[in-house]
C-alpha positions in Angstrom: 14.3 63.9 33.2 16.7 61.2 32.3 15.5 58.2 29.8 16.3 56.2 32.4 13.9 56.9 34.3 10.9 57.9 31.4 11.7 54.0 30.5 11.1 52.8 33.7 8.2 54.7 34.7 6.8 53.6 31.0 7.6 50.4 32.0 6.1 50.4 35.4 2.8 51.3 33.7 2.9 49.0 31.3 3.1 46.6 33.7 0.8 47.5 35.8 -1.8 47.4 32.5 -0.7 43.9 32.0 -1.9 43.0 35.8 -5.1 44.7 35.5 -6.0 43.1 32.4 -4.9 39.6 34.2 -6.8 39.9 36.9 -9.9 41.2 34.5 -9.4 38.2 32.5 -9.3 36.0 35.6 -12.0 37.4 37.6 -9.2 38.5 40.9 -10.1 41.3 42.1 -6.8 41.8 43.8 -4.4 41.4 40.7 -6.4 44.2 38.9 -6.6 46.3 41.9 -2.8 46.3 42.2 -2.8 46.6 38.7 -4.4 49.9 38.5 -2.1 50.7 41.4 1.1 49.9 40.2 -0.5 52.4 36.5 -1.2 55.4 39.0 2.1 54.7 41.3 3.8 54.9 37.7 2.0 58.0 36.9 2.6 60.3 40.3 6.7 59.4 39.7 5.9 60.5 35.8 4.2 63.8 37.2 7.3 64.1 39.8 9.8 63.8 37.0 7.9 66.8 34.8 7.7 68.8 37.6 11.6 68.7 38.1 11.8 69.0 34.9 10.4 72.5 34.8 11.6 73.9 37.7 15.1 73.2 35.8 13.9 74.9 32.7 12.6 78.1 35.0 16.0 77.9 36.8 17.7 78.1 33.8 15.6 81.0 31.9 16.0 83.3 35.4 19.9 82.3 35.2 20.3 83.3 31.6 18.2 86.7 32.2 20.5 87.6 35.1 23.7 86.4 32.6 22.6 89.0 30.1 
């Protein structure tokens, strides 16, 4: 995964905390919802990125095995 993208999905989250806890803080219902939306929308593109992430990795061990 690039750092790009681990900053912007950090980012995303962080966010999406800062929401929730607005909306807690001001009783809407809505602003935390989306909140806690924005924290798991953040998460599934995190999960995504690891996922490619290790497919890579397992590409590149069977690569290297067949190189030897």
């Amino acid at each position: 995964m690039s750092g790009a993208d681990d900053i912007k999905n950090s980012a995303e989250k962080l966010g999406g905390k800062v929401k929730e806890g607005v909306g807690k803080l001001t009783d809407n219902e809505k602003l935390e919802a989306e909140g806690q939306a924005d924290q798991v929308k953040a998460d599934a593109k995190q999960a995504g990125e690891n996922v490619k992430d290790a497919a890579g990795k397992a590409g590149d061990s069977v690569r290297d095995a067949f190189d030897r």
